[in-house]
N, C-alpha and C positions, 0 to 999 in steps of 0.2 A: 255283545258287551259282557264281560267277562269281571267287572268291578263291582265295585259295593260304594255309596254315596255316605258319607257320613257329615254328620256337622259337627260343629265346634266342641258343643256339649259332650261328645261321644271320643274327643280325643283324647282325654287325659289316660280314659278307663283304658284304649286299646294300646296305648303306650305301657303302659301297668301288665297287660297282655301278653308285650312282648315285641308289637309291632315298632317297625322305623321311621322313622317322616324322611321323607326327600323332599326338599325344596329345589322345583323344577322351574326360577327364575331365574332369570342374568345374574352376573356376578355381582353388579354395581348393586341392583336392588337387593340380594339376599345380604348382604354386605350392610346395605342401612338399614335392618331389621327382619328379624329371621324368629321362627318357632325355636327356643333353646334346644339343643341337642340334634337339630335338622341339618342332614348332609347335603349338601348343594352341587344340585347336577343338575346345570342348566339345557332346558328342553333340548337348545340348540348343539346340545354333546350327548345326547342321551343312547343316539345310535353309538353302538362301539362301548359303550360302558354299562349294559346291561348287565354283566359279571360282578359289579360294582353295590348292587342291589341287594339285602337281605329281606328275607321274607318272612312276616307279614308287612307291607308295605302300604304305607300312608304318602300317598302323594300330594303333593301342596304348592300353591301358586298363588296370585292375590286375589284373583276375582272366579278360579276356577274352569276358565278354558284351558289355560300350557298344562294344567294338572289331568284334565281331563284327557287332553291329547295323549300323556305321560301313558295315563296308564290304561289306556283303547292301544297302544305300542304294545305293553306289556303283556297287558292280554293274550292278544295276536301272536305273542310268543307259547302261550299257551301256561300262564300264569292264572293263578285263580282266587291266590292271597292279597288282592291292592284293594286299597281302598280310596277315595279319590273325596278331600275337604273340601 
């Protein structure tokens, strides 16, 4: 594993940083409420759109598995900046 865990408290500072949020849920959900400024790249398209990612990377989902999944992907690419809320 190749991520970093953070919590809620810890995202304003790493936005201020410099980091992205992706929001790695379905359309319909990021759609009725979303992190402000979070790009939405639902899990289910995430292959193929890696390119689409800037780094350092905050990934985000509701309860923190799709997020998790997100970025054990990422990793595995040989990423070392994600972070996973």
């Amino acid at each position: 594993m190749s991520y970093t865990d953070i919590f809620t408290a810890e995202l304003e500072s790493k936005v201020r940083e410099g980091a992205k949020i992706y929001d790695v849920r379905e359309r319909d959900e990021y759609t009725s409420g979303h992190i402000p400024g979070a790009v939405n790249i639902p899990l289910s398209e995430l292959v193929g759109r890696e390119d689409e990612i800037q780094f350092p990377a905050i990934i985000v989902c509701q309860a923190g598995g799709r997020s998790a999944r997100a970025a054990t992907h990422l990793a595995g690419q040989g990423r070392t900046d994600i972070m996973n809320l």
